[in-house]
C-alpha positions as CSV (number, residue, x, y, z in Angstrom):
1,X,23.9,53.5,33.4
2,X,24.2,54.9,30.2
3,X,25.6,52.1,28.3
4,X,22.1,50.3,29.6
5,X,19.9,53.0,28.2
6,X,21.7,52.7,25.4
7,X,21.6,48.7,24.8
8,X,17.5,49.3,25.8
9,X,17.2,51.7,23.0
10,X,18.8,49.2,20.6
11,X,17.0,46.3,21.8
12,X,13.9,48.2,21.0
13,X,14.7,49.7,17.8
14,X,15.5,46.2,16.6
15,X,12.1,45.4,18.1
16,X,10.1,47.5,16.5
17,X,12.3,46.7,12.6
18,X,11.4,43.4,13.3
19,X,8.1,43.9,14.0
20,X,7.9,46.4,10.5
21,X,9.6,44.0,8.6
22,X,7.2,41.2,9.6
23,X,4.3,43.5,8.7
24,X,5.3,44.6,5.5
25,X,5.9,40.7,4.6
26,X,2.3,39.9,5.6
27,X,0.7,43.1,3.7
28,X,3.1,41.8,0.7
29,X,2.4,38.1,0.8
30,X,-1.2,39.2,0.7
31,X,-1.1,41.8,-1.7
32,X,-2.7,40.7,-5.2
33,X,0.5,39.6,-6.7
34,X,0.3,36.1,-4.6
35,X,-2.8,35.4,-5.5
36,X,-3.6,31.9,-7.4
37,X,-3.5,32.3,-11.1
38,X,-2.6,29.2,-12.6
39,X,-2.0,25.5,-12.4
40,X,0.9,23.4,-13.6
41,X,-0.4,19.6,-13.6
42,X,1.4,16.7,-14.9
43,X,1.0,12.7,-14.8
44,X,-2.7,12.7,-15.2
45,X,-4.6,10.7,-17.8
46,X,-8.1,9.5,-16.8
47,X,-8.5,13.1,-15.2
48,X,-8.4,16.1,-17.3
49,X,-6.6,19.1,-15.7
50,X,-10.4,20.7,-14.9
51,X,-11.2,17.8,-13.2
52,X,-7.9,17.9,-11.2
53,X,-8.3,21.7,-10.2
54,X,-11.8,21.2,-8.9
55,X,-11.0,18.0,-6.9
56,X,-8.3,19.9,-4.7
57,X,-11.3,22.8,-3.9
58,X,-8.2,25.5,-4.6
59,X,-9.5,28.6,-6.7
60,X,-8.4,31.2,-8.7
61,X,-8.3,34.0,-7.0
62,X,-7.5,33.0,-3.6
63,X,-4.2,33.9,-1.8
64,X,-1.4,31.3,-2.2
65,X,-0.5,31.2,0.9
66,X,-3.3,32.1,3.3
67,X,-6.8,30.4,1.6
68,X,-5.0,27.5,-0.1
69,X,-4.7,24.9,2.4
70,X,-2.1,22.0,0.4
71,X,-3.1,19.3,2.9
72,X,-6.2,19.5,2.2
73,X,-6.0,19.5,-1.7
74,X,-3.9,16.8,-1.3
75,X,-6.5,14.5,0.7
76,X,-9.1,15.7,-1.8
77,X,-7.1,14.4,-5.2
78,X,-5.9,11.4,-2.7
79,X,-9.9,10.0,-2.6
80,X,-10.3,9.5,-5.6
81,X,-9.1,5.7,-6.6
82,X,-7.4,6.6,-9.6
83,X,-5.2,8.6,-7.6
84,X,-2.2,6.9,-6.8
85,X,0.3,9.2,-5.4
86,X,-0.2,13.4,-5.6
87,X,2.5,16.1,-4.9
88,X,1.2,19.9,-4.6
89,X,3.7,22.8,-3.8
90,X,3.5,26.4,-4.5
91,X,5.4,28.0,-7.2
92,X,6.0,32.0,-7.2
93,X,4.1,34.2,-7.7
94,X,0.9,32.4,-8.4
95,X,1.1,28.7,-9.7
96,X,-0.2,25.6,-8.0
97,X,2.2,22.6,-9.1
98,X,0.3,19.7,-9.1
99,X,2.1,16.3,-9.6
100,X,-0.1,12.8,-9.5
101,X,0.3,9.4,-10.2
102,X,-2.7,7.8,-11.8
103,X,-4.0,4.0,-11.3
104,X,-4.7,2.4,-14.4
105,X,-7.9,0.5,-15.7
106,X,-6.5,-3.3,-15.9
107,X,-9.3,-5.6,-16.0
108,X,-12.8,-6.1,-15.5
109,X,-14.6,-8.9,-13.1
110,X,-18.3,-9.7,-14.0
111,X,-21.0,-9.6,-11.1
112,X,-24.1,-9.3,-11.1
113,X,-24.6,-7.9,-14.7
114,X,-22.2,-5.1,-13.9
115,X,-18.1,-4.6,-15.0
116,X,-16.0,-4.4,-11.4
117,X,-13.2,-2.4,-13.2
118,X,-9.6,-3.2,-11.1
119,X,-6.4,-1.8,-11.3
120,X,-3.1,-4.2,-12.1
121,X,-3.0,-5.0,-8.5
122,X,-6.5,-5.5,-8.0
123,X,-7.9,-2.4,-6.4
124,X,-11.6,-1.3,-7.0
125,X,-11.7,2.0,-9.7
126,X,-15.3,2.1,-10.1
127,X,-17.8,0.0,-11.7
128,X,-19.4,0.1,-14.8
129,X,-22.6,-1.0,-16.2
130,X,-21.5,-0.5,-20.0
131,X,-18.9,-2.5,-21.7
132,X,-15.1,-2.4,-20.1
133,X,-13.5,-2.8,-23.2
134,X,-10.5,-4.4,-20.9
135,X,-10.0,-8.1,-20.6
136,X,-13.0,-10.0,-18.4
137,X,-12.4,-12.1,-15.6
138,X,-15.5,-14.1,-14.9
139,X,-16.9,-17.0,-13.1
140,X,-15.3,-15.6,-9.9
141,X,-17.9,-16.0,-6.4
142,X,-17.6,-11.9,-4.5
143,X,-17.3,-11.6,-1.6
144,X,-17.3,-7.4,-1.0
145,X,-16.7,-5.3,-4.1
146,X,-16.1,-1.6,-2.3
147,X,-14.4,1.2,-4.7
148,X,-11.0,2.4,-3.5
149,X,-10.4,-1.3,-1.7
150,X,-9.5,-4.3,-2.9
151,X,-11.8,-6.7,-4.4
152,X,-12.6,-10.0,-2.1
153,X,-13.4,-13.3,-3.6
154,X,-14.0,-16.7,-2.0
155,X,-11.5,-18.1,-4.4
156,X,-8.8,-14.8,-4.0
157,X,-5.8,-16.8,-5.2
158,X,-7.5,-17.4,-8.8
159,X,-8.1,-13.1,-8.7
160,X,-4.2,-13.0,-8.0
161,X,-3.6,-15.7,-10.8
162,X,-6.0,-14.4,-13.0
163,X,-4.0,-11.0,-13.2
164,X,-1.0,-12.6,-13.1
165,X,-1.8,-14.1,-16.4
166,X,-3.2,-10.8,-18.2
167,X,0.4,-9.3,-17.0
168,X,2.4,-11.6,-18.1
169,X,1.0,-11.9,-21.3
170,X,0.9,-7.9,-21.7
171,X,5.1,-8.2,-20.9
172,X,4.9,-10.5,-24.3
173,X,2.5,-8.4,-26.2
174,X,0.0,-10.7,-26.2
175,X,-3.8,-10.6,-24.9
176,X,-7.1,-12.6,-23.5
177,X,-10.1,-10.8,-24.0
178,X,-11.7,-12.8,-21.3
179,X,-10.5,-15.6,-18.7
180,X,-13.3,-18.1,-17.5
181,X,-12.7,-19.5,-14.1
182,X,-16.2,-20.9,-13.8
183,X,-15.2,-24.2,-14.3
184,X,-12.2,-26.8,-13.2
185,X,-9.8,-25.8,-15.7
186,X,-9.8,-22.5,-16.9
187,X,-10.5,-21.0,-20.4
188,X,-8.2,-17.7,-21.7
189,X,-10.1,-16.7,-24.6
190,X,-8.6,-14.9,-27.6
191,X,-10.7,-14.2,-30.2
192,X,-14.4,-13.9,-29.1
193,X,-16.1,-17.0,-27.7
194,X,-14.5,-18.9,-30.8
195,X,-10.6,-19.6,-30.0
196,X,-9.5,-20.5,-26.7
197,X,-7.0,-21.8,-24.5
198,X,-8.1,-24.6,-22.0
199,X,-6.0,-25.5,-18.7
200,X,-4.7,-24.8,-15.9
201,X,-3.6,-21.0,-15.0
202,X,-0.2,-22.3,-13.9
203,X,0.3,-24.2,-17.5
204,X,-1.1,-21.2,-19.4
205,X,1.4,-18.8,-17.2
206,X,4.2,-20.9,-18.4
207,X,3.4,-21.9,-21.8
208,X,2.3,-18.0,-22.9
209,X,5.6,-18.3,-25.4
210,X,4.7,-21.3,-27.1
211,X,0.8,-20.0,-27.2
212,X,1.9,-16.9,-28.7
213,X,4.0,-18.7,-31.4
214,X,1.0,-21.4,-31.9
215,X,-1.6,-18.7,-32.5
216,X,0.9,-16.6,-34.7
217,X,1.5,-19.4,-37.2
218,X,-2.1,-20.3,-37.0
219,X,-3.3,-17.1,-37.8
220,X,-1.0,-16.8,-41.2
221,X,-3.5,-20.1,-41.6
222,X,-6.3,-18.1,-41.2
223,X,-7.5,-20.0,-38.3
224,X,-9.0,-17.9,-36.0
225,X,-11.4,-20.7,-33.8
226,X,-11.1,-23.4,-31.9
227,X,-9.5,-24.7,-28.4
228,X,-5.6,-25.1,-27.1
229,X,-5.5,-27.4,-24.9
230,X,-2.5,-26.4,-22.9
231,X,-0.7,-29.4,-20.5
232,X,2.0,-29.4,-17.7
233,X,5.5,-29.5,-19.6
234,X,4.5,-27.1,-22.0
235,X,2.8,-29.1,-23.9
236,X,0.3,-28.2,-26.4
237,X,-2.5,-29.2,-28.9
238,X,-5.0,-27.7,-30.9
239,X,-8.8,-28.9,-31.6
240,X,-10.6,-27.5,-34.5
């Protein structure tokens, strides 16, 4: 009987330092020390690190465990279109780590007297009334032009080819400052309205070597106008 007592008194002293410890873990994790003092952010580049704090709704101030709810932050930055991918963890004693991967500005399309501005893959950024200052895609018919989705035309495979050609030219170091798909065969335009290449998106795809090497020599010619007509094969010629 008094080896029971005995374990009872045990099992209840451990109790009650469990209990103590748990308490003095609470009173600790929300004593000032753990409250939110700074932010570490890296991989963002449209947003400044202001921006990034106030999008998440975490403060300064608050505890970093008990008012900052990471789910939630993360949901907030994740709403944004620009926001790719975002990471947020806690770091001792009071540091929010904040890690994001950005979408970037790719190209515009023209509607409607407005700049849709799309991401490499074709996703909706925003959209922009002032000048893109990214290569235009025009003569495309919308069908629903909603930010954070992707942009639906009637004619969605010249959209894909369309971006297709901007990235394959970027892989060359080479750049349109507009593609016109408002008539049968497409014009890539390099300088202004002035210099041009005329054909099909397939033979501009394939030839964007040749082009590159045309309009380098040309250039050393001082000839900055006119069209390149651009044929199947590779084949090229050049009209004043």
């Amino acid at each position: 009987m008094k080896k029971k007592k005995r374990r009872k008194k045990h099992y209840f002293l451990r109790f009650l330092v469990i209990i103590a410890l748990l308490v003095g873990v609470y009173f600790a994790l929300n004593s000032a020390l753990f409250y939110v003092a700074d932010f570490e952010i890296t991989g963002n580049v449209h947003f400044t690190d202001s921006m990034i704090t106030e999008m998440t709704g975490i403060r300064t101030g608050k505890n970093l465990f008990f008012e900052t709810d990471l789910r939630t932050a993360r949901y907030n930055l994740l709403r944004s279109p620009y926001v790719k991918t975002a990471k947020i963890s806690r770091k001792l004693p009071g540091t929010i780590v904040i890690e994001i991967e950005e979408r970037e500005e790719f190209a515009a399309v023209e509607h409607g007297g407005k700049n849709i501005i799309l991401d490499r893959d074709g996703l909706i950024l925003r959209t922009s009334e002032n000048e893109a200052y990214l290569p235009v895609i025009s003569g495309l018919t919308i069908i629903s032009a909603e930010e954070g989705k992707a942009l639906e035309t009637e004619q969605s495979y010249l959209l894909t080819k369309g971006l297709s050609l901007l990235k394959e030219a970027e892989v060359i170091d080479f750049y349109f400052e507009r593609v016109d798909m408002s008539v049968s065969s497409v014009k890539a335009y390099i300088y202004y309205d002035q210099y041009y290449c005329d054909g099909t998106l397939d033979n501009i795809i394939s030839s964007l070597s040749s082009i590159k090497t045309m309009v380098a020599s040309q250039y050393r010619e001082n000839i900055t106008h006119g069209v390149i007509y651009v044929g199947s094969g590779g084949y090229l010629s050049y009209a004043p």
